[in-house]
N, C-alpha and C positions, 0 to 999 in steps of 0.2 A: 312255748306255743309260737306257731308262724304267724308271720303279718301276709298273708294272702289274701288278697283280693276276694270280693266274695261276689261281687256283683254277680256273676253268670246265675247264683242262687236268687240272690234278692231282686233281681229281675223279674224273677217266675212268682215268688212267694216272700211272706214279710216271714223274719227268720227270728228268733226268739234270741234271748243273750248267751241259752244254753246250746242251743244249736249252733251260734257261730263258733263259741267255743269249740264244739265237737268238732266241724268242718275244720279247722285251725289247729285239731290235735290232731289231723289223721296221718300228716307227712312226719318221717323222720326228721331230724339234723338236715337244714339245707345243703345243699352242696352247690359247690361255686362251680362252674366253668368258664375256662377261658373262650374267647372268641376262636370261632372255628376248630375247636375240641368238641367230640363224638360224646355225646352223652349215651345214646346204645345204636348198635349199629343188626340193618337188617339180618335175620336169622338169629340175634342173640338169644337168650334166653330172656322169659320176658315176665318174671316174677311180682312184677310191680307196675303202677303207674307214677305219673307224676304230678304233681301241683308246681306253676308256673310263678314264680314270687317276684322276679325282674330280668329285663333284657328280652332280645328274641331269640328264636327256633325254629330252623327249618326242618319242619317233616320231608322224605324223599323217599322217591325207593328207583333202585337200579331197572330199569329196563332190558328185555331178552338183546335189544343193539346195543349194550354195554352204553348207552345214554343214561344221565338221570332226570328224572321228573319230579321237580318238588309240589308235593302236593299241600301242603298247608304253611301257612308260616304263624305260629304260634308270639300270643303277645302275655303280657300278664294277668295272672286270671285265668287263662288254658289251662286246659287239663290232657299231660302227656301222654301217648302211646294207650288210649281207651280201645283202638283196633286190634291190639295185640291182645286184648283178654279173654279173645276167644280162641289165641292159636296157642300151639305150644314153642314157634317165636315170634323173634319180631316182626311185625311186618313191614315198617318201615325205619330209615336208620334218622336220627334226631341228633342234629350237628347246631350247637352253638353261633347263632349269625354275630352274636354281641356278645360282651361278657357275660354270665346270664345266674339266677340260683333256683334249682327246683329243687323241692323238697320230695323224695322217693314216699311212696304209698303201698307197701306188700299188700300183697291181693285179698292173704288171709283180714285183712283190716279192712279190706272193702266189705267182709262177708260177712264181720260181724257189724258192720253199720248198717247191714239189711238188715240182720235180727232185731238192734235194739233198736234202730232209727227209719224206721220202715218210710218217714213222710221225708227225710234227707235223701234216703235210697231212691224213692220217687222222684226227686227235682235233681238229683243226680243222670236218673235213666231220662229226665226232658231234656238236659244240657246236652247229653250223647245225642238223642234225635234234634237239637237245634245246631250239633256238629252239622249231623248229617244233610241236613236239608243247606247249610251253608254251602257242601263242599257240592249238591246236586244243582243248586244257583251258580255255582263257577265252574259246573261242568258244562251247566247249558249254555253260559254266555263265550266259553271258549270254541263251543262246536256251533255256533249258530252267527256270531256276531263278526265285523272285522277287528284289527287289530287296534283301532282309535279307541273302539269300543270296549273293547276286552283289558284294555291301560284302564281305562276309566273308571270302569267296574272294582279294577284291584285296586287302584288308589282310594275309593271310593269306600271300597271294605274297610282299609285298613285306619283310614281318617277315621269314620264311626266307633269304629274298633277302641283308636286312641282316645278320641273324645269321651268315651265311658270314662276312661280314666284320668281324665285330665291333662291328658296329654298332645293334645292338638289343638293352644291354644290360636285363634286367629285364625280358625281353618290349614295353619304350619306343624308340619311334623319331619322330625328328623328319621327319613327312611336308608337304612345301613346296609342296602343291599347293591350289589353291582347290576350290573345291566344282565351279565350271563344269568347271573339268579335268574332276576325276575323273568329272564325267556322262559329258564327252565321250569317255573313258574305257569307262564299261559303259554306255552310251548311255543314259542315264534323263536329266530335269530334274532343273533342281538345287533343285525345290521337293520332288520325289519322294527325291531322293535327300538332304535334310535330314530330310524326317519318320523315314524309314528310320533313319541316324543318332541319332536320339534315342529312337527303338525300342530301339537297339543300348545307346543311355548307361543307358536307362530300367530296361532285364536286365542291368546292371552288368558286361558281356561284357567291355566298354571302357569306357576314360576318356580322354575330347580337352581337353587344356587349350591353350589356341591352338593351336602347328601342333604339340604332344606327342600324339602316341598312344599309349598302353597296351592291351596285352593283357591282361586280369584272370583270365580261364580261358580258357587257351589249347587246352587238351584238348578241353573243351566247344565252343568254335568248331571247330575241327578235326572236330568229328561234324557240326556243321551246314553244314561247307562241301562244295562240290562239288567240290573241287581233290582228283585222286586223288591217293593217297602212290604213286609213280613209284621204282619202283628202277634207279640207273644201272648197266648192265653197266660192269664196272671191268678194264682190261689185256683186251682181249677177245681170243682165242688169234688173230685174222685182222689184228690190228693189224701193220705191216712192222715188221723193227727197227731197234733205234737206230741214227743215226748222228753217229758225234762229228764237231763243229764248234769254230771258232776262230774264224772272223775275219768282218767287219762284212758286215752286208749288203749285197747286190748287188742294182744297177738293172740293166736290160737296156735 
């Protein structure tokens, strides 16, 4: 059984000891990747998802100007490549920013976690729409906001993010990404997106010692960002109920 992170569930919903269990049997054997090794790349075949166990991931997908655009950067506790299960491939390619272990999830295992776990299958389908409305919150503040703002906002994600996991103690987290990332990230240059940066060091907001980030006032960022405060509905009375489980998971 995997040590996965569960919070994106126990967020929504308190989850029984049989439930976690199941959640935790549903990935294969983790698999390691190295930093900057292709975990699948777009157009692959897309048979499976993933469970995020450690390290990061960038999601991307190639643009018609042969540019890339990374659209998510996955932390632990993600759940891999949920857009592809509706096409016949990938839709976007998933590259190792850090060493990283996700555990693979054949689709046929997602199908029988709807049969038998109809209330997991639910807090499953909320995590997808709490995907989605994240990634509709960083599309508005890239198209609406300038570029102080749109730093802000991703920094801002991605400290909350770690802080779930205890991983951003003192408001500090160690972010592994280069500058071109993150342009191609909230699409700016990474000429545009250093002077911004030092706007940001200059108002003592933050402080970057190699790849350390600090947040100095975090309140204050928090008014300048465009990232809403989102309240999650929690046990929501339409969720099915539990059902108790024992034993490992089934392929079909």
């Amino acid at each position: 059984m995997i040590d996965y992170p569960l919070n994106r569930f126990t967020d929504m919903a308190a989850l029984s000891d049989a439930e976690q269990k199941r959640l935790r049997s549903l990935g294969d054997t983790p698999i390691l990747y190295k930093r900057a090794a292709t975990i699948r790349a777009e157009g692959d075949p897309a048979p499976c998802i993933y469970l995020m166990l450690e390290g990061w991931v960038l999601a991307s997908m190639v643009l018609p100007s042969g540019a890339r655009q990374v659209t998510k950067v996955h932390l632990p506790g993600d759940i891999l490549g949920t857009p592809s299960m509706a096409l016949t491939s990938a839709a976007e390619t998933l590259t190792a920013l850090t060493d990283c272990l996700v555990a693979p999830v054949p689709l046929t295992r997602m199908r029988d976690l709807f049969v038998d776990h109809p209330r997991l299958a639910a807090l499953f389908l909320m995590a997808v729409q709490i995907e989605r409305i994240a990634l509709m919150d960083a599309m508005a503040a890239m198209g609406k906001t300038d570029a102080r703002k749109q730093i802000i906002t991703f920094i801002l994600d991605l400290h909350d993010r770690l802080a779930r996991l205890g991983k951003a103690p003192g408001g500090a987290f160690e972010l592994p990404m280069t500058q071109e990332q993150i342009g191609e990230k909230l699409g700016m240059t990474s000429v545009h997106l250093n002077r911004s940066l030092r706007v940001l060091d200059a108002e003592g907001l933050l402080t970057r010692t190699g790849r350390l980030v600090r947040l100095n006032d975090i309140e204050t960022l928090r008014g300048l960002s465009q990232l809403p405060r989102r309240q999650l509905r929690t046990d929501p009375e339409w969720l099915p109920e539990s059902r108790e489980w024992g034993g490992p998971a089934r392929d079909g």
